[in-house]
N, C-alpha and C positions, 0 to 999 in steps of 0.2 A: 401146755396141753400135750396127751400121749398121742391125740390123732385117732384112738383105736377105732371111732367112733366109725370112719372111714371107711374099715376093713366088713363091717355088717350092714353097710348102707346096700340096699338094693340093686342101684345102677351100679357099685362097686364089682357087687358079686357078680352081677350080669355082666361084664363085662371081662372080670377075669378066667370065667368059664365058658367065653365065647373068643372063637381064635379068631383075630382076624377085624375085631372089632377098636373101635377107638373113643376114649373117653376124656372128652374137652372138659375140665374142669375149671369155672372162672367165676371171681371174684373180685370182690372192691381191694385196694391197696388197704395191705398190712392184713388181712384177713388170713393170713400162715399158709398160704400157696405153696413155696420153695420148704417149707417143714416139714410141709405134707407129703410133698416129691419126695423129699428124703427119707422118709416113711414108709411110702411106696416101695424104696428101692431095697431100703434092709428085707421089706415083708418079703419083696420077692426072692433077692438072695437068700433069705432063712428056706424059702418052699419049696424051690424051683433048683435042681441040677447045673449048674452055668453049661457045663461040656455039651448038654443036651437041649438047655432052654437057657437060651441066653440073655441077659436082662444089661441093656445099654442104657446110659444116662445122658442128658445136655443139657447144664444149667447155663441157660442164657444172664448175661449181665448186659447192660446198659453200659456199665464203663467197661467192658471189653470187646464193644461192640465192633469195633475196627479191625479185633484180632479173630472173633469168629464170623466168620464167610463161610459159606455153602462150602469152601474147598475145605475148612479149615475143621468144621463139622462133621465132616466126611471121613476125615482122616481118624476123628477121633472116634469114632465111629466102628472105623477097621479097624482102629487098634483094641479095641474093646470086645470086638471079634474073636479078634487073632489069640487073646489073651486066653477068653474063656473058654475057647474050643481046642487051645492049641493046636490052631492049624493054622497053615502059612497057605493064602494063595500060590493058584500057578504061575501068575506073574511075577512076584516076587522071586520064585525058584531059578529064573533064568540066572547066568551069570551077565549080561545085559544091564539085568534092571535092579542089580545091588547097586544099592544108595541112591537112588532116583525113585521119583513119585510119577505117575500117567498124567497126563492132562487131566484137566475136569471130565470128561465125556467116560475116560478109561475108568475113572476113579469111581464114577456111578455104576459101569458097569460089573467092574469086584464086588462093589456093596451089595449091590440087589443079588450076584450071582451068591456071594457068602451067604447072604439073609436066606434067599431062598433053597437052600445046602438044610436047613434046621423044618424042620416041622413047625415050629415057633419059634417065634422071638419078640420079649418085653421091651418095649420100647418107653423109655419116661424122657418127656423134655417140659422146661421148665420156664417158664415165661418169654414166652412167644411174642407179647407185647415187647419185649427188649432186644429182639431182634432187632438189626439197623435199619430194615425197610418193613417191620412190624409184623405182624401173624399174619397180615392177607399176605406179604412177601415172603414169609419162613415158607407159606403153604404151596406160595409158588414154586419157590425154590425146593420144594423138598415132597411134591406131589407125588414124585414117583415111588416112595418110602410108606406113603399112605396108601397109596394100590395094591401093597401087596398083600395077597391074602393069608400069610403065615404072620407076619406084623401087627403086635397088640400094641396098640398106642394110647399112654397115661400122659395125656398135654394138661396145662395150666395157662392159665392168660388172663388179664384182667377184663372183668366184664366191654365186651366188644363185639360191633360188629364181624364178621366170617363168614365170607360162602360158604355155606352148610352143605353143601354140592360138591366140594371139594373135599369133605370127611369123609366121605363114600358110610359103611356102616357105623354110626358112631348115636351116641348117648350126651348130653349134657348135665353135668351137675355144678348146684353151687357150692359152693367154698364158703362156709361162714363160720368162725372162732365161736364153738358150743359155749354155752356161760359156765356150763360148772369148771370149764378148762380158764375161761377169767378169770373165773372165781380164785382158781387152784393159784394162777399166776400174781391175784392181786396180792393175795394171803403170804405168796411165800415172801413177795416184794417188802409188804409190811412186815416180816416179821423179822430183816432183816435192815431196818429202819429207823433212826433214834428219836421219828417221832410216834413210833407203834407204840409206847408206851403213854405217852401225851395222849394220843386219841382214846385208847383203853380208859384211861381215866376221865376225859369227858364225858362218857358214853357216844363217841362219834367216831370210831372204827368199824362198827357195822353199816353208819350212813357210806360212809365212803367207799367202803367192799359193794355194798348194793347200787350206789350212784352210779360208779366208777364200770361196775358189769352193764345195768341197763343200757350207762351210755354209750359203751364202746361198740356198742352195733353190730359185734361180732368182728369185730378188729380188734388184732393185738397191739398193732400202733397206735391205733386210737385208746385204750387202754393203757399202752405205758407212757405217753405223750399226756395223756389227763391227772395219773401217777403221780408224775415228777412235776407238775404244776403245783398238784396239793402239798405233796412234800416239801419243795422248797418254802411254804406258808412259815411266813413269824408266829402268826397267831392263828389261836383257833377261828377268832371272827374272820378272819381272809379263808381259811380254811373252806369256812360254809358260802363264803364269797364265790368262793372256786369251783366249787361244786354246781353251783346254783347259775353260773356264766355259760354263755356260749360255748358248743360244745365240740364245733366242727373241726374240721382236719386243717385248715387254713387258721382260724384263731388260736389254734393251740399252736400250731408252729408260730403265728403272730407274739401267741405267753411269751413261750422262750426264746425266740428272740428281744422280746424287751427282757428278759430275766439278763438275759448276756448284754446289752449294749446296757445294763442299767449297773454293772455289776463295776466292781474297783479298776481301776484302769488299763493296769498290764494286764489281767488276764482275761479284760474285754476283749483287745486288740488280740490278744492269742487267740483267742475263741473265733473271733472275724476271720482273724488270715487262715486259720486250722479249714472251717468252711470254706473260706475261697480257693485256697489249695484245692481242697477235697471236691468241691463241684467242678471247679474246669481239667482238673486232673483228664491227662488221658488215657490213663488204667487206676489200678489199685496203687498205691502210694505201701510202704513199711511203715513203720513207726518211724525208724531212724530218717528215712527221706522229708514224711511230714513235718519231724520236731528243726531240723537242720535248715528246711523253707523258711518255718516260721522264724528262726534264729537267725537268717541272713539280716544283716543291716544296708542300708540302702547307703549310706556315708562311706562301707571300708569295701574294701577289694575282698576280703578275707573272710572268712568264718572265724567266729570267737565262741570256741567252747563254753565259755561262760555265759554264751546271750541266748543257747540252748535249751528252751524250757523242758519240765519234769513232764510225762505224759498224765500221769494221774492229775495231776494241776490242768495242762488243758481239756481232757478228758471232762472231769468234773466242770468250767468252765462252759463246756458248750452244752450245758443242762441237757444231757440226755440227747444230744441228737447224733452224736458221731458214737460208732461200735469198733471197739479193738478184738481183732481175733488175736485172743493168747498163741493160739499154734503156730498161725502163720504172720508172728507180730506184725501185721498190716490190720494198716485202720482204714475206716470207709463212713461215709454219710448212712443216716440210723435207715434209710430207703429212698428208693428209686423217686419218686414222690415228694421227697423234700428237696431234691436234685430239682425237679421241676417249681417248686415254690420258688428257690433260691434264684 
């Protein structure tokens, strides 16, 4: 989906032409939260000057959760400052304080002193709920960010609890995947599919677009997680089986895990270790680190190139639930959420 939908909603608008305000936006898992952020942030670089209105970003992760700390936050922070205004604080200028960082306390006080240097400043951060001590702890931690009256702030987080006392002026919206953007997403998935041409000839490509929308709730995970259920079908009778089954966020992860432990041997066992790697990982893992895990033998001291599986092989293997970024070949669990199933 484009998201546009976003840009004309009400609360949206109310909030981008009001300085000072903050817009908690939250939803169920997979509902396109982190899309939507990143949405947000083009819309604003496309409309907004950086040198004069500066639009910061923090995509929270779950597996990076150790590396971003309130200092760590902070940092990236000023540097996203420093960049778009090109201006260098006066601490920095001393000849002292080249190649040194201020304590926490110093470091809060640059921030707020830069932030409040601008008439405005866009603020987007991105799932709050994956902060290490959650969104009542991001808010803790970062209350003072939220006080300021020149700070427009576009959060995300999954439906939850929050002092709403602690938003000071703020709006809430929900987060829910539009259907004709399901729509858009099942179509193009089938139409890239070797069994799009199978269902066309049944007449049961349009059940499956229409099932496959109603049921996904306005999730995109839920949506391609019920996808790749029906795709993997032998037959059309399983086809309507599938369709017609349980439809939740737990039983579909249940499908394909029985799809993977039911599948030919070796590249069950890749598809197992691929996930256990990827859940207890304590960051993001490359492609090269993940496939090398799976390839150690527990029998030899040594790595054997040849016991190195293909990525497309376990990829395909773990039916849909692990995503490879081509750019930054590092692979990752399909969401936060199946990290918690697992």
């Amino acid at each position: 989906g484009s998201g546009a939908w976003l840009f004309t909603d009400p609360s949206f608008k109310q909030w981008e032409e009001t300085i000072g305000r903050t817009l908690w936006c939250s939803g169920m898992p997979g509902a396109g939260k982190s899309f939507l952020c990143s949405r947000v942030v083009e819309y604003l670089n496309d409309k907004y000057p950086s040198a004069k209105v500066p639009v910061i970003y923090a995509f929270l992760s779950y597996k990076d959760a150790a590396k971003q700390t309130q200092s760590a936050i902070l940092r990236s922070i000023l540097a996203q400052l420093v960049r778009q205004s090109n201006r260098v604080p006066v601490y920095f200028e001393s000849p002292d304080a080249r190649g040194t960082l201020p304590p926490l306390d110093g470091l809060w006080s640059i921030v707020c002193g830069f932030i409040a240097s601008f008439e405005r400043v866009f603020i987007v951060l991105d799932a709050l709920d994956e902060y290490a001590s959650g969104p009542s702890g991001f808010l803790n931690d970062f209350q003072k960010i939220f006080d300021m009256p020149m700070a427009s702030l576009f959060v995300t987080s999954r439906s939850t609890f929050v002092n709403q006392a602690a938003l000071g002026n703020f709006a809430e919206l929900e987060i829910r995947a539009r259907d004709v953007e399901i729509r858009d997403y099942v179509l193009q998935r089938l139409s890239h599919s070797r069994m799009n041409k199978v269902l066309r000839q049944a007449d049961l490509r349009d059940e499956v677009v229409n099932t496959v929308v109603q049921r996904s709730d306005g999730m995109f995970l839920h949506a391609h997680l019920l996808l790749e259920k029906v795709l993997s079908q032998p037959t059309l009778k399983s086809v309507r089986r599938a369709l017609s089954a349980d439809q939740s966020l737990h039983s579909l992860y249940d499908s394909a895990m029985e799809k993977i432990t039911t599948s030919s041997g070796d590249w069950s066992r890749c598809a197992m270790e691929a996930l256990a790697w990827l859940a207890f990982a304590l960051g993001p893992l490359t492609v090269r680190q993940l496939l090398e895990a799976i390839g150690i033998q527990l029998t030899s001291d040594d790595l054997d190139a040849d016991e190195v599986p293909f990525i497309e092989g376990v990829s395909q293997a773990c039916a849909g639930l692990i995503v490879l970024n081509q750019s930054r070949q590092q692979v990752s669990l399909l969401h936060y959420s199946l990290n918690e199933y697992l």
